[in-house]
KEPA-996059 format. One record per residue: x, y, z of N, C-alpha, C in turn; residue in three letters. Coordinates in pm, whole numbers, plus 32768, in hexadecimal, padded with zeros to 4 digits. Example, Ala and Ser with C-alpha at 12.3 -4.5 7.8 and 13.67 -1.06 7.14 Angstrom:
<paros>
85277DC7830C84CE7E3E830C85287EB6830CALA;85057F1F82C485577F9682CA850A80038313SER;
</paros>
This chain:
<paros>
113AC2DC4FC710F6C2C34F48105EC2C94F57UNK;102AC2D14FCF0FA3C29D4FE80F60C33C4FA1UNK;0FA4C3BD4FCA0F57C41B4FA40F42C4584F23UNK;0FA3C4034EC40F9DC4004E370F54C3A74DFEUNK;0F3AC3144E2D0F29C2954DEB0EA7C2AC4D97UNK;0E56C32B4DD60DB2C3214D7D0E03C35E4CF5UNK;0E50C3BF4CF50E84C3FB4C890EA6C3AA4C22UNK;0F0FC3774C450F67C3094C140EEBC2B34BC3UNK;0EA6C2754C170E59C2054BE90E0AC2334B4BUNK;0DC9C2C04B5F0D75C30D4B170DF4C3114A9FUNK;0E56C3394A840E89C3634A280EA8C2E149E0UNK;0EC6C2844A410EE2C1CF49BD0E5FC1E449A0UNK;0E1EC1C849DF0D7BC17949A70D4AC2084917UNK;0D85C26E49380D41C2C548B30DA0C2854846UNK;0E26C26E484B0EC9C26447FA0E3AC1E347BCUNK;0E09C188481E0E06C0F047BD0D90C1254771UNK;0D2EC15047B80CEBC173476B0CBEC1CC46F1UNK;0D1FC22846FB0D21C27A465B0D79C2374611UNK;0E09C1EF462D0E5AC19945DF0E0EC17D454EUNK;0E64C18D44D90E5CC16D44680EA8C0F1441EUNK;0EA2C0AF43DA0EF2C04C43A30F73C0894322UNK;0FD9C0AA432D104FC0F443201074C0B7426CUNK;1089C10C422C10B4C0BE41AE1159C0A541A0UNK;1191C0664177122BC03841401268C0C04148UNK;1236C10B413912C1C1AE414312A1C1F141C8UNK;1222C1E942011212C205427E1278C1A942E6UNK;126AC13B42CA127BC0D44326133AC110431CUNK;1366C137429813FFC13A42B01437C1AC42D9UNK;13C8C20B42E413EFC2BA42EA13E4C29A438FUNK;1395C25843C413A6C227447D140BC1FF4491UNK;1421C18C447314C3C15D44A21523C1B04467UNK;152CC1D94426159DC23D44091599C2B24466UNK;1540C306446F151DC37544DF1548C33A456CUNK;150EC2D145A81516C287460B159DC2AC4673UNK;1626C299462016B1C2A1465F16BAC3534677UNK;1666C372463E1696C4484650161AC47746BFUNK;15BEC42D46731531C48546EE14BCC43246F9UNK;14AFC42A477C1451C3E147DD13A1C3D04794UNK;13A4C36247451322C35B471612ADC364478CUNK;121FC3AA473911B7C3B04773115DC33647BAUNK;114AC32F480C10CDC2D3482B10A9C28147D3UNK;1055C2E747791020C2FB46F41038C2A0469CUNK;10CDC2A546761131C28546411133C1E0463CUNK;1168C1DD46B8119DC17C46F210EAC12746E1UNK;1099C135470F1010C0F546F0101FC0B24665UNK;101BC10D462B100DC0D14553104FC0734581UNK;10B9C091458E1122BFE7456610D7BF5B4594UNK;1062BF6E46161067BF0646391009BEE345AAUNK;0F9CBF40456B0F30BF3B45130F8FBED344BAUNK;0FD1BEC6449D1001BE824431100BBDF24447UNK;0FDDBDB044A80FC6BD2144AF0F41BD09449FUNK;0EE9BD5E444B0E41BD2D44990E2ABD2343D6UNK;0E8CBD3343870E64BCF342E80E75BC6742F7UNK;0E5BBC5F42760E74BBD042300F1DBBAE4247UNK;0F52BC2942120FDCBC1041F41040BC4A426FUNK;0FE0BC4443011048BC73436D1096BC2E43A3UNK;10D8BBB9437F113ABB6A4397118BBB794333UNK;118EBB9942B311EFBBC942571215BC4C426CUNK;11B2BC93429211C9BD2942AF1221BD304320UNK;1214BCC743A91249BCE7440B12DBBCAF4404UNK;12F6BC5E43BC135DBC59437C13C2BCB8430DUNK;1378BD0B42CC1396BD72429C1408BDCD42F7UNK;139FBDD9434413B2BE5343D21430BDE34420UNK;1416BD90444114B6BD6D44911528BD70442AUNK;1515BD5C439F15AEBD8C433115D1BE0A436AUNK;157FBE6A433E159DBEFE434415A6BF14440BUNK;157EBEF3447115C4BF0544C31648BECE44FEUNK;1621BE6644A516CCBDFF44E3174EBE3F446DUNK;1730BE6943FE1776BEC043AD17D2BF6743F6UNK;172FBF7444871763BFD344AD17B8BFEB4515UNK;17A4BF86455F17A7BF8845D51828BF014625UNK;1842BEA345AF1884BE3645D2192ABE4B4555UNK;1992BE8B45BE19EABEE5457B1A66BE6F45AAUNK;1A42BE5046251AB6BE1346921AFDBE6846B1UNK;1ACABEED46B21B21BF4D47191B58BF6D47C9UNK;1A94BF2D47E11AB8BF3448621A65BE9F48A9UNK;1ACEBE4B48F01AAFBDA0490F1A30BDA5494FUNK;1A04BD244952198EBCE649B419D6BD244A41UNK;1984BD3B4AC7197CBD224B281961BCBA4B5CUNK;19B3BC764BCF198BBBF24BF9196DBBE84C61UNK;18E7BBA34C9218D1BBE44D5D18C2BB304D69UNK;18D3BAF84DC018B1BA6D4E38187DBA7D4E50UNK;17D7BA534E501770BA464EBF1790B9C44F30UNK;17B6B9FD4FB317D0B97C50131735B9745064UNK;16EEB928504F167EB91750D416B3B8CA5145UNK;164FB94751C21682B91452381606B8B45288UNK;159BB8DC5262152BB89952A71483B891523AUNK;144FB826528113F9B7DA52101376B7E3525BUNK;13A8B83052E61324B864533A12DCB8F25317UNK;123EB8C352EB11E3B93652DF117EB9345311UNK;112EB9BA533810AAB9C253561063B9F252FEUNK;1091BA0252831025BA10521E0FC1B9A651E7UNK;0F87B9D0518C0F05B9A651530F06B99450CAUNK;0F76B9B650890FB9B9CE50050F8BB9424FB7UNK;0EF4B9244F890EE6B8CE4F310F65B8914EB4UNK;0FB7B8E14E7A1007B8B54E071082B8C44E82UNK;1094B8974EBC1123B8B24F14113DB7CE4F49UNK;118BB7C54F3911B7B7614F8711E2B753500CUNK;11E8B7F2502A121FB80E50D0118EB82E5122UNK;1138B82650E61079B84350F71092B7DE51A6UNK;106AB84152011038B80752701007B79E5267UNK;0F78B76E52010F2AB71451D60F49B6E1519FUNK;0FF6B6D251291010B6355128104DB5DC5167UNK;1038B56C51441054B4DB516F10D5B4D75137UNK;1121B47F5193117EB42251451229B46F5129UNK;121CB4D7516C1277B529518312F7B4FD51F6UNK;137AB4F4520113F2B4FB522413FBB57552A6UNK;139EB5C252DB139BB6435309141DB6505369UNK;147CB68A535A1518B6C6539E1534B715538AUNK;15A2B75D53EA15E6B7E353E41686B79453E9UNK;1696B7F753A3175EB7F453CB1763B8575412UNK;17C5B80D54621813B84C55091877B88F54CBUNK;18C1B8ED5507192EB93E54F11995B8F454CBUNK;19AFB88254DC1A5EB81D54AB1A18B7CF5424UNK;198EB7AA53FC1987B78F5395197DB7FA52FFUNK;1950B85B53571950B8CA52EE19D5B8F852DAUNK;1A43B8F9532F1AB7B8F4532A1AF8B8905293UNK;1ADDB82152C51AFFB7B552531ABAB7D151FBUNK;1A50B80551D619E8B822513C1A3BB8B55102UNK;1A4AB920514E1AA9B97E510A1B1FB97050F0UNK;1B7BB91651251BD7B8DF51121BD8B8925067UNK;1B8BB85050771B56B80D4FEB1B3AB8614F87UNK;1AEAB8A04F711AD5B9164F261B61B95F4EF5UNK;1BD1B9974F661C20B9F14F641CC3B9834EECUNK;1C91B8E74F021CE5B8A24EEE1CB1B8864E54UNK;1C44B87D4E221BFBB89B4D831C4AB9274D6EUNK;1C4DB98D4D8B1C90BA304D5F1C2DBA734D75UNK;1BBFBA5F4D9A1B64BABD4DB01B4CBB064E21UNK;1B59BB9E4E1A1B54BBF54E941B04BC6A4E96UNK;1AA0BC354E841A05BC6A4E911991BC344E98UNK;1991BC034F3C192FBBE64F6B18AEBC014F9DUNK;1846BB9E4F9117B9BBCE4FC8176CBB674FE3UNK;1767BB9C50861738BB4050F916BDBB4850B9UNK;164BBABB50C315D7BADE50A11587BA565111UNK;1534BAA7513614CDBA655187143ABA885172UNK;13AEBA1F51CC134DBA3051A61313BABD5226UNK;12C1BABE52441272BB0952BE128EBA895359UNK;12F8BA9A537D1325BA4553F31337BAA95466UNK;12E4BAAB54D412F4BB1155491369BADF558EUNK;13AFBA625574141FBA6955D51499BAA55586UNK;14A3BAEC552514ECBB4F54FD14BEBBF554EFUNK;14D8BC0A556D14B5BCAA55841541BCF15575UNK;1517BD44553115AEBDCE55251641BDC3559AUNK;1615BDA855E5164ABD76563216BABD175636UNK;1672BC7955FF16ABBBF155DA1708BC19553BUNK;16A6BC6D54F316D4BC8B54761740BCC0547AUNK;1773BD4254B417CEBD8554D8183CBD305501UNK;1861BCC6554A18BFBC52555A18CBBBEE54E2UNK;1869BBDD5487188CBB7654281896BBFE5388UNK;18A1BC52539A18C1BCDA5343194FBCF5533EUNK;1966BCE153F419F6BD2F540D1A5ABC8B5405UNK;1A51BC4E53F71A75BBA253E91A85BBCE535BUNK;1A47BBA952E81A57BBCD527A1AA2BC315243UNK;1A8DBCBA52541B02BD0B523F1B8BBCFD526FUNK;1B8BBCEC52F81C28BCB553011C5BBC4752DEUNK;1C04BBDD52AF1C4FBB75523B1C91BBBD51A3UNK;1C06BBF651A81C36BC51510C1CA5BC8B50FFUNK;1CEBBCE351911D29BD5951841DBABCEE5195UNK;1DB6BCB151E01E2DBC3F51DF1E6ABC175193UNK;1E16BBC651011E28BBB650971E00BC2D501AUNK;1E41BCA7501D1E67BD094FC81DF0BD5F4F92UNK;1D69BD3650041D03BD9E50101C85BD634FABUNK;1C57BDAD4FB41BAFBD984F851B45BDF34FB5UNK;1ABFBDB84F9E1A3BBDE54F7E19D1BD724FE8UNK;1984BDA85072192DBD3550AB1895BD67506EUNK;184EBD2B504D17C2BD7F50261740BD0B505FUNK;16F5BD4350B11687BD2150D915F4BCEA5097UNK;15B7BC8E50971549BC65506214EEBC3B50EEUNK;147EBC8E511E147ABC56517F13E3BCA651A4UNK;13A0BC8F5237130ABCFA52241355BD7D5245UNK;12E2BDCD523E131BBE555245132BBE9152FBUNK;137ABF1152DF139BBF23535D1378BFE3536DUNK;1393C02253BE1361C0B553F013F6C0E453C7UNK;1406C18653CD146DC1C1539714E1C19E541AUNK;14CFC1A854991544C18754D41592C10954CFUNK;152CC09654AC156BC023549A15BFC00A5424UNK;159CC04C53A915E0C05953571679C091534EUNK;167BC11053AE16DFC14C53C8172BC105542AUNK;16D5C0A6544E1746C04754D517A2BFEA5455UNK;172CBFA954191752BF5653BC17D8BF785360UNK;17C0BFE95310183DC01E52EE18C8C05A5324UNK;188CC079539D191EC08553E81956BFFD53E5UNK;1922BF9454221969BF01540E199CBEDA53A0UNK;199DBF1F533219ADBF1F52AC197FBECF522EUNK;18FABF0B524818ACBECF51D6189EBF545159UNK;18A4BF1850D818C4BF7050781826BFAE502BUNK;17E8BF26503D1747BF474FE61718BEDC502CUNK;167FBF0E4FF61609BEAB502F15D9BE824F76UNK;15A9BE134F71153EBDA94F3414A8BDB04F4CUNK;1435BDED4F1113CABDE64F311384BDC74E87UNK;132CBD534E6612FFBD574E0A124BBD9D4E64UNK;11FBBDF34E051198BE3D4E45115DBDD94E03UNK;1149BD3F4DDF1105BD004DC61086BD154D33UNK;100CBD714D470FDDBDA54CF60FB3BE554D0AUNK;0FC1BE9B4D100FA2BF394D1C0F00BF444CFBUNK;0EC1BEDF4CCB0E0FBEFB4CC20DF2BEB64D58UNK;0DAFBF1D4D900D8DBF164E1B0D1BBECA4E08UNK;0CCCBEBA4DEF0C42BE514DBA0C9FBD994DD8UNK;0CCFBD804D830D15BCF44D5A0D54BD124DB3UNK;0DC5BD574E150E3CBD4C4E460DDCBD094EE1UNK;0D6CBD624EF50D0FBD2A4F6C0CECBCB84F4FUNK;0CBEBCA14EFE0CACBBFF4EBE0CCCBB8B4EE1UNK;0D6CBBB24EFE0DDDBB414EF20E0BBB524F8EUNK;0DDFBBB74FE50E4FBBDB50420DE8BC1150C4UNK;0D6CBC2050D70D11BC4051150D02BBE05192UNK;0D2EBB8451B50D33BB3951F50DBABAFF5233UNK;0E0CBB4552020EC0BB58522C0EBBBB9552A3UNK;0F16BB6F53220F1BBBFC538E0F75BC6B5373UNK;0FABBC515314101EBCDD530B1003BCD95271UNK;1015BCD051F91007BCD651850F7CBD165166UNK;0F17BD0051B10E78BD5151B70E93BDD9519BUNK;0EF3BDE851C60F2BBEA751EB0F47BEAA5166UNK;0F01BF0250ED0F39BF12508C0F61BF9F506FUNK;0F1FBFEE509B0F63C0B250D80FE1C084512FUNK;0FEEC0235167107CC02451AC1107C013514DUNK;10D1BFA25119113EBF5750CB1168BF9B504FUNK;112FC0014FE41118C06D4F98117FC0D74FB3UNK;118DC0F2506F11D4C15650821259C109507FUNK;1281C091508E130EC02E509D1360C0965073UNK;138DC0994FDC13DAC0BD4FB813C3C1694FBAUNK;13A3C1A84FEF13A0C245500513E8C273503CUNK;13D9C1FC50CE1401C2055131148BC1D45155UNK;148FC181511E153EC12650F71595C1A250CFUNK;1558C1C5503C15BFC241501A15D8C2AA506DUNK;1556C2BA50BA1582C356512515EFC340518FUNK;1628C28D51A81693C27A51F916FEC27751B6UNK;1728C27751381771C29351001786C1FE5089UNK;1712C19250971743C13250891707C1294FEEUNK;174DC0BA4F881742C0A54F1B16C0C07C4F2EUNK;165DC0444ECD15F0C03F4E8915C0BFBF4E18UNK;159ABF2B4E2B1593BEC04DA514D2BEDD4DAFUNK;148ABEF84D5513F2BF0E4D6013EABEA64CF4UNK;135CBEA74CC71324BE394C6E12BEBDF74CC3UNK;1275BD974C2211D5BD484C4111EFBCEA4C2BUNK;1192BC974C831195BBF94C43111ABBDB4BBEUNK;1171BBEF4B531119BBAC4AEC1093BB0F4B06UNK;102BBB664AD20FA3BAE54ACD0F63BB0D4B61UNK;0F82BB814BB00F28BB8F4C310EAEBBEE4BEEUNK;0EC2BC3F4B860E61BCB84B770E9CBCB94AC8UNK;0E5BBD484A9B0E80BD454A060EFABD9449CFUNK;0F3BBD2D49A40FD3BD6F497D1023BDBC495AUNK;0FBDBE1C490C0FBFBE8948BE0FB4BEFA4933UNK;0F5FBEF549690F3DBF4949FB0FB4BF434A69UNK;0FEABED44A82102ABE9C4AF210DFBEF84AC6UNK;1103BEFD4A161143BF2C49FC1162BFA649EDUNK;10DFBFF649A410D0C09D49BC10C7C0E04A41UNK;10B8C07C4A981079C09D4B4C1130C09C4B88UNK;1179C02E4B3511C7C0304B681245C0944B56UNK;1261C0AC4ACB1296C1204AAF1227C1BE4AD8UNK;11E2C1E34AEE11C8C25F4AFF11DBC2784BB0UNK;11E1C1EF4C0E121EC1FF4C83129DC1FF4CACUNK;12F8C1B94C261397C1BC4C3E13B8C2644BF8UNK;1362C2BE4BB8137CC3474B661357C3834BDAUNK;12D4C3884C6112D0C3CF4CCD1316C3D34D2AUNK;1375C33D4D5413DFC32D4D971444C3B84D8BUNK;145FC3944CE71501C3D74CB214EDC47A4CC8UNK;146FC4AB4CA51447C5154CD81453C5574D46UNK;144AC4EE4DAA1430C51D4E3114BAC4F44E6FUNK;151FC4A84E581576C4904E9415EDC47D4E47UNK;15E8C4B84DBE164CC4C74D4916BFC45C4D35UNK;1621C3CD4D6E163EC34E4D4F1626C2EE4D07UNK;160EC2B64CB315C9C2464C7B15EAC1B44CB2UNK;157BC1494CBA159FC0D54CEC1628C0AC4C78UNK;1656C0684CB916DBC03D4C5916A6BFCF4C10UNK;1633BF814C361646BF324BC11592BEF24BDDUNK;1543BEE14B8F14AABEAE4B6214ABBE084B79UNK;147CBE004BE3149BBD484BD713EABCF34B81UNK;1412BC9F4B2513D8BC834AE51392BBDF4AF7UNK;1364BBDA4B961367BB4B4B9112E8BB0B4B73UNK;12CBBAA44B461238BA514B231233B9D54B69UNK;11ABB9D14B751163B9814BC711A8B8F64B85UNK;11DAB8964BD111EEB8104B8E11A9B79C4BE1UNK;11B7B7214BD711B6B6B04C2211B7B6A04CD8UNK;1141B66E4CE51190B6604D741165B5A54D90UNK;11E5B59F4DE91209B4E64DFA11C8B4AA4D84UNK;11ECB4D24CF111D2B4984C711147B49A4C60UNK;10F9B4FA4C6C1042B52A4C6B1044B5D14C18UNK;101CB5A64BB01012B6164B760FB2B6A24BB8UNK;0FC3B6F84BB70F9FB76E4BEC0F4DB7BA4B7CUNK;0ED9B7984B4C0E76B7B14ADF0E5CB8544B29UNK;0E78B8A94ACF0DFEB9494AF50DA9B96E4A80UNK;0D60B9C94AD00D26B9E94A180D7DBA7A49D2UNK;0DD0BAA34A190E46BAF249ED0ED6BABD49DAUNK;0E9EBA5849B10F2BB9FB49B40FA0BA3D4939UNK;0FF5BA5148E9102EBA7D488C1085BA2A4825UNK;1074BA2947C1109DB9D0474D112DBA1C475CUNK;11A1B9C44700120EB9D1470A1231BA6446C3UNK;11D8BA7B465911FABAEE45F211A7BB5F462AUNK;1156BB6446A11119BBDB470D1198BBDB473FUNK;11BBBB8E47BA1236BB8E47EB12AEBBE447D9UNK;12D5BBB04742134BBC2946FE1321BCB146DBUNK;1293BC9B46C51275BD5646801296BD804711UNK;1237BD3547881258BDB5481312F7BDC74812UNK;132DBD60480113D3BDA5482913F2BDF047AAUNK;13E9BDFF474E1403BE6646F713E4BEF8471AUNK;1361BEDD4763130EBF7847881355BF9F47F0UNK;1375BF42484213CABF6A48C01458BFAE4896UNK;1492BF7E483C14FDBFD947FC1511C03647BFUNK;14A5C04A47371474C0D447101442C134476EUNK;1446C10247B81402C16A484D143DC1A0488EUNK;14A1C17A488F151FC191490915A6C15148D7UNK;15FBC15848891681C100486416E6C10548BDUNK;16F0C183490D1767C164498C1725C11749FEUNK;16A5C0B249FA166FC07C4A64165BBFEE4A0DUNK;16BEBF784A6B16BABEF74A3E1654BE9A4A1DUNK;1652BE184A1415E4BDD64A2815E5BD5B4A61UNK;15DBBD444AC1162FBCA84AF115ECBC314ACDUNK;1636BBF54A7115E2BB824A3C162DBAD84A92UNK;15F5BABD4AAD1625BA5C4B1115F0B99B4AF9UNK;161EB96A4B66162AB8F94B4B155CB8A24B3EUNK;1521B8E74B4B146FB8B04B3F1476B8B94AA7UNK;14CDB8DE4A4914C1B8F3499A1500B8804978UNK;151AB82849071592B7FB48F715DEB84548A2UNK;165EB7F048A516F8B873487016B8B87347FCUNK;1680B82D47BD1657B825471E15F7B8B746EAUNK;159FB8E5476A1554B953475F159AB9E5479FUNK;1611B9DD4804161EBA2F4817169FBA6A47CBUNK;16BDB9EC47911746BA1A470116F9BA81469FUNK;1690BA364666164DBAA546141635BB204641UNK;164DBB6046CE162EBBD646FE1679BC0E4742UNK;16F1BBE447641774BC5747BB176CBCC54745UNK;17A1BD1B47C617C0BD92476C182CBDE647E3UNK;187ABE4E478B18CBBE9847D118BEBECD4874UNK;18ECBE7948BF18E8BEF7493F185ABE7C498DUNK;184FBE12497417EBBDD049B917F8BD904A07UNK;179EBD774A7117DABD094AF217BDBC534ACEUNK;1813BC0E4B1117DCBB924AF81810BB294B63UNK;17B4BAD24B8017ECBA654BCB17CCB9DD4B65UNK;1841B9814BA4185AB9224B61181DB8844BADUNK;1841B8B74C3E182DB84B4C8217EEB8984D0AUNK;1798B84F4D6D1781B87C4E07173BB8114E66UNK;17ABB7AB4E631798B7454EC116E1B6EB4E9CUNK;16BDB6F64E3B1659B69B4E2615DFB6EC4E58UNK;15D3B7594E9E1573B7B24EEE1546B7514F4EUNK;15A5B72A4FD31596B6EC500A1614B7345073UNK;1600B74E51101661B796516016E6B7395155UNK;172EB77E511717A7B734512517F6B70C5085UNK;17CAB69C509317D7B66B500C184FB6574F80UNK;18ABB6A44FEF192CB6BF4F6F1998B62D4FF4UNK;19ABB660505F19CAB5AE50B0199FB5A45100UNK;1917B5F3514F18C3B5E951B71833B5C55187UNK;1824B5445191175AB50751A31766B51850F4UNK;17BDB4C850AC17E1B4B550401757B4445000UNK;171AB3F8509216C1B39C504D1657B3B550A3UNK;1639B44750B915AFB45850EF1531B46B5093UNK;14BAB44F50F21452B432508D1409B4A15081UNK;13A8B4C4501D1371B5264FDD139DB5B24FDFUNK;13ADB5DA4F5013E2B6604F35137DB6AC4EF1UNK;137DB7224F031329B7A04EF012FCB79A4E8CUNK;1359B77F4E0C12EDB78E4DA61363B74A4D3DUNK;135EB7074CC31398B6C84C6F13F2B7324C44UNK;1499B6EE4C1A14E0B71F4BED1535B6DF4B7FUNK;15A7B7304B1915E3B6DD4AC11661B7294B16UNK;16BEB6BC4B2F173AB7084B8417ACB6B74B35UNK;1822B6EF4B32188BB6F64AAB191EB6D54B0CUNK;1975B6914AE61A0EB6B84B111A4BB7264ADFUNK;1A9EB7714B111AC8B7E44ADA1B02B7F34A65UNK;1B4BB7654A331B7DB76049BC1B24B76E493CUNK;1AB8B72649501A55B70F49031A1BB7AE48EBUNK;19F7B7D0496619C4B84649561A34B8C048F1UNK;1AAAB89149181AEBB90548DE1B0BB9084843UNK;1B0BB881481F1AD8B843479C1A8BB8AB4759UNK;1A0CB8A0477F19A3B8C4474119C6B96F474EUNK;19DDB98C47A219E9BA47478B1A40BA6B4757UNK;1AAFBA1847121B2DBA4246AD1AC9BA194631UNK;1A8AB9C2461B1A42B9AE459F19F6BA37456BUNK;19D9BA9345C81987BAE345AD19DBBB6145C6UNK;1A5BBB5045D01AB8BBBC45C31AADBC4F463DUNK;1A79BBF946B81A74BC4E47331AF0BBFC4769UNK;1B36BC5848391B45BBFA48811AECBC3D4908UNK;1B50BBE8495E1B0BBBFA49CB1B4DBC4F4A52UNK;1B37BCB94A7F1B7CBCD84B041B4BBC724B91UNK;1BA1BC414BF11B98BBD64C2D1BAEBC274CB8UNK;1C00BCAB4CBF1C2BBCE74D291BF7BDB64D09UNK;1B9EBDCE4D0C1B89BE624D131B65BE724D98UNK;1BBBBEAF4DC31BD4BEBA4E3F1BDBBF6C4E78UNK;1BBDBFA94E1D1BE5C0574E381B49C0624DF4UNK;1AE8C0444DF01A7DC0754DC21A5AC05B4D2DUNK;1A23C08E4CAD19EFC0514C491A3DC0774BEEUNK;1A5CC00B4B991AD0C0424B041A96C0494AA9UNK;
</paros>
């Protein structure tokens, strides 16, 4: 990506900047076009124009009728992935992180191979069989270590009638990847945090491995060239949202290009709480920014999900499933373990609203989706 990224960058920043504010038949002749042919930059820009009136919270409401009209059929279910964390050890610098080298007051552990045993076990005993190991920047998990707690996981999976292992973790070189997937890992997890290299140094300039921002850019390039699936996405409130979103679709459209792949699914996560301390930015995002980006993320791409997860509550992310989307319900508190391992360990990554499955499943019949619990042959 590094030898495109000036490109890339140049074409959002013109998209925001010529962007126009879209009238009521514009706004519906997009979403309608949207499901047949790949809106412009351009395009996709206006829409955000429509929150900067008086009336862009009615308007942006407008725009979720007519996409949830379009797009929310209940044809094809939620996706459901487990985030299990294995370790609470980092060497980052990650100011909004709770796993921040530099905080205090942290629980810091790894699960050993027989507890991660018992945590997929747990998971597999909820119905869920699509997992994703997620850890911070911990050097005592090298490709290596990974590759044993990868191949641990898949053969739990395959035992109990198969599954999906997917990685959240720092990044690695193309052979490790290919080690990685031979052990049978299906996809990697990388949120690129913010794609404005200015702010992304900002936040990360003082990281020993996260500093690398030409490295981490290539993650998913390089994932796909091993054959492996693809989750991309920003963390909302690091940089400006509008940017972070056009940056992010015009790198999941160079992917599909180049490897006649698209990430399978846009992860949409926001900055929340850490040990109950609000996380103030000055890109922080109101609830009705929030939904326009996932709207844009769908008009953008509709065979590419959006994983709305447990940092929302169900109350916000009911208003926004849509056909063919990923979701988690629960992931051990974001704390290693957590489903019956270090159940009462202290400080977790970042605030969450986490659900029983019943509850959860409640709410997604209300809204006339369900859920797949086992995709296990790749994406439905």
């Amino acid at each position: 990506m590094n030898e495109i990224y000036a490109k890339l960058n140049g074409e959002v920043n013109q998209a925001l900047d010529s962007a126009h504010i879209p009238d009521s038949t514009e706004v519906e002749e997009l979403v309608d076009r949207s499901s047949t042919l790949s809106l412009s930059l351009n395009e996709l820009a206006s829409l955000f124009k429509i929150s900067n009136g008086n009336q862009g919270k009615e308007q942006i409401e407008n725009l979720r009728s007519l996409v949830h009209s379009k797009f929310l059929r209940g044809k094809k279910p939620l996706r459901h992935i487990s985030p299990i964390y294995i370790s609470s050890h980092c060497i980052e610098t990650c100011g909004y992180c709770g796993y921040s080298v530099n905080r205090r007051g942290v629980d810091r552990t790894r699960l050993n191979l027989s507890e991660l045993e018992t945590e997929v076990m747990a998971v597999i005993a909820e119905g869920s069989h699509a997992i994703e190991l997620v850890l911070a920047t911990d050097p005592f998990f090298s490709p290596e270590v990974l590759e044993k707690y990868i191949s641990k996981t898949k053969s739990l999976l395959d035992k109990h009638n198969g599954g999906v292992a997917l990685l959240c973790s720092d990044y690695f070189d193309k052979e490790d990847y290919k080690r990685l997937k031979d052990a049978g890992l299906w996809g990697i997890v990388q949120w690129d945090e913010t794609l404005d290299v200015k702010k992304y140094r900002k936040w990360h300039h003082k990281s020993p491995r996260k500093s690398n921002f030409e490295q981490r850019i290539n993650t998913h390039d390089i994932a796909l060239s091993c054959g492996l699936e693809t989750a991309t996405g920003c963390l909302f409130g690091l940089g400006n949202y509008k940017y972070d979103v056009l940056m992010q679709i015009a790198k999941a459209r160079q992917l599909q290009q180049k490897h006649n792949k698209f990430p399978f699914v846009f992860g949409v996560p926001r900055l929340k709480p850490i040990n109950g301390k609000n996380v103030h930015m000055k890109d922080e995002l109101t609830d009705s920014e929030y939904e326009l980006a996932l709207m844009v993320y769908k008009l953008s791409e509709p065979s590419v999900g959006r994983w709305l997860q447990t940092r929302e509550s169900m109350a916000l992310n009911q208003r926004n499933y849509l056909d063919n989307d990923v979701c988690t319900y629960r992931c051990g508190n974001v704390v290693p373990g957590g489903y019956s391992v270090n159940k009462n360990c202290g400080g977790t990554q970042f605030k969450v609203a986490e659900m029983t499955r019943g509850s959860f499943e409640e709410g997604i019949k209300s809204v006339g989706l369900s859920v797949c619990y086992d995709w296990t042959g790749g994406i439905k």
